[in-house]
C-alpha positions as CSV (number, residue, x, y, z in Angstrom):
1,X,108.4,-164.2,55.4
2,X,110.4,-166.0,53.0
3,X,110.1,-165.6,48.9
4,X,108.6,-169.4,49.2
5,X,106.2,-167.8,51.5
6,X,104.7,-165.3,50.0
7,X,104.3,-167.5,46.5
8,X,102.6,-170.2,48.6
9,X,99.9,-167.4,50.6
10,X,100.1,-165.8,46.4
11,X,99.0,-169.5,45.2
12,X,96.5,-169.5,48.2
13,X,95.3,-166.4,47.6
14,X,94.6,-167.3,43.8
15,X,92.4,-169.8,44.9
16,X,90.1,-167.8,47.2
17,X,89.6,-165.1,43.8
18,X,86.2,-164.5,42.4
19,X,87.7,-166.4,39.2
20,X,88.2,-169.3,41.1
21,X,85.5,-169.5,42.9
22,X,83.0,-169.5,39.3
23,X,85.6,-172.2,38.3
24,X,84.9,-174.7,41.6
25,X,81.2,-174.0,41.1
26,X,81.3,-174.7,37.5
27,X,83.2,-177.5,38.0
28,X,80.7,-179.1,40.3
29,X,77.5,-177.9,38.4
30,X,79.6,-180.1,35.5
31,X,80.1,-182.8,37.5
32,X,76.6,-183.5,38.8
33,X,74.8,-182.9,35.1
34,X,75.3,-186.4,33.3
35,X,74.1,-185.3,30.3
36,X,77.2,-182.6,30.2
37,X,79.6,-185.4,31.6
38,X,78.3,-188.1,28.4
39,X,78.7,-185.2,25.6
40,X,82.5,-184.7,26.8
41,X,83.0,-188.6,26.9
42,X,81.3,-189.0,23.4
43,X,83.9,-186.2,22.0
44,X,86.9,-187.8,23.6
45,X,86.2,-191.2,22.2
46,X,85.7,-189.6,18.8
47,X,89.1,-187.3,18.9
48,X,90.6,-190.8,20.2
49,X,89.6,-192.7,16.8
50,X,90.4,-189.5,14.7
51,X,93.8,-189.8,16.1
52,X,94.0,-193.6,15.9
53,X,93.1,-193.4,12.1
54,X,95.8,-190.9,11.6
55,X,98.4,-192.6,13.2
56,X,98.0,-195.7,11.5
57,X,99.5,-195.8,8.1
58,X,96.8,-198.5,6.9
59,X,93.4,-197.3,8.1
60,X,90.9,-196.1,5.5
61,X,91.5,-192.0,5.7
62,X,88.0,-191.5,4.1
63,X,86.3,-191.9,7.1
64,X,88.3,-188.9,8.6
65,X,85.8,-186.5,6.6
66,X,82.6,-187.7,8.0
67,X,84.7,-188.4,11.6
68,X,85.6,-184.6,11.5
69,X,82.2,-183.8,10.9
70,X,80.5,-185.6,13.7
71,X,83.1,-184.0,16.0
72,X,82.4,-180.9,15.0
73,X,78.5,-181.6,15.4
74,X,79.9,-182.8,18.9
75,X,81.7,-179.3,19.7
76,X,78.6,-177.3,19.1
77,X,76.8,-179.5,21.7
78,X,79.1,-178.7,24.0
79,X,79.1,-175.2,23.3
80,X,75.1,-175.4,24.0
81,X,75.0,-177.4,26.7
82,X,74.9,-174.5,29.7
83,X,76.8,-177.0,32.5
84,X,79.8,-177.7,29.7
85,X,79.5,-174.0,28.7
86,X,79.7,-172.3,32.0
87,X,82.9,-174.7,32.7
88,X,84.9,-173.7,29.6
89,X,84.0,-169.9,30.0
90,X,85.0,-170.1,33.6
91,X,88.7,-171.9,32.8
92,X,89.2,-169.2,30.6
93,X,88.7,-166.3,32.8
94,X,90.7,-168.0,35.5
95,X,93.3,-168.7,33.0
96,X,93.1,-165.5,32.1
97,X,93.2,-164.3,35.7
98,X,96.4,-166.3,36.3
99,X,98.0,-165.1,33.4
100,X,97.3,-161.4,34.4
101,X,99.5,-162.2,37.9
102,X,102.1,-164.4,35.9
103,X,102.6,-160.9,33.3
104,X,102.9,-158.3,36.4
105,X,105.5,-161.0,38.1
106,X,107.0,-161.1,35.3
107,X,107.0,-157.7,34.1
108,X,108.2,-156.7,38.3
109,X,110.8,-158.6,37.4
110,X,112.2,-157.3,34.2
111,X,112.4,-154.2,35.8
112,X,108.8,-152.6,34.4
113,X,107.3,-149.6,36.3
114,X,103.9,-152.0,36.5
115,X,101.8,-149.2,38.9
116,X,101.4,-147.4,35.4
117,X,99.5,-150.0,33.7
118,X,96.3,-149.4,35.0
119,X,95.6,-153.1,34.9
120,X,91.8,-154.1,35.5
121,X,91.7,-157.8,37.0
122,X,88.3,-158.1,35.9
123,X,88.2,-157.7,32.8
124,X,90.9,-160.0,32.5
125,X,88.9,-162.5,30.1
126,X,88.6,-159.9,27.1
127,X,92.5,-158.6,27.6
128,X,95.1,-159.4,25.7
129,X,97.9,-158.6,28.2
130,X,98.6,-156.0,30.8
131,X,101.7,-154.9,29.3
């Protein structure tokens, strides 16, 4: 089996892990709760005129105060909402769960005896590295 190979069955076998598994059924718990779906569109509009007031030189910049505020308000319904919630924790232990393979890759190949580590892949979320 070539190098190209083994990373494609890697890659596939990435996508069969617990992590990503949570993430697909997050993902689809998101995508059929509307209420979730309108909260993430409301804050995307509102970053999209924070940014447009910043980037033009002429707009009124005292409106970024009370802007920043309502996004703010905005994150915190997010962070409530269980679908949106549930979605953002499970990207992050994925993420986390990728990066643990990317650092013992990486580490193999800089020549690191990477058996010693004792890595735990699940607890991946709360680490800060493996090496």
């Amino acid at each position: 089996m070539s190098i190209y190979d083994q990373a494609r069955q890697l890659g596939k076998d990435i996508l069969e892990c617990e992590e990503a598994q949570k993430l697909y059924a997050a993902r689809e718990a998101f995508e059929k709760d509307e209420v979730a779906k309108a909260l993430v569109d409301e804050y995307t509009q509102m970053k999209d005129e924070w940014q447009k007031i910043m980037s033009d030189p002429d707009s009124d910049k005292a409106i970024l105060t009370e802007l920043s505020d309502k996004i703010m308000a905005k994150e915190e319904e997010i962070k409530q909402n269980e679908s949106t919630s549930k979605l953002l924790e499970a990207e992050s232990q994925f993420g986390a769960y990728v990066n643990s393979i990317f650092n013992l890759l990486s580490a193999t190949i800089q020549g690191q005896d990477v058996t010693a580590g004792g890595c735990d892949p699940s607890s991946c979320a709360s680490c800060s590295g493996c090496f």
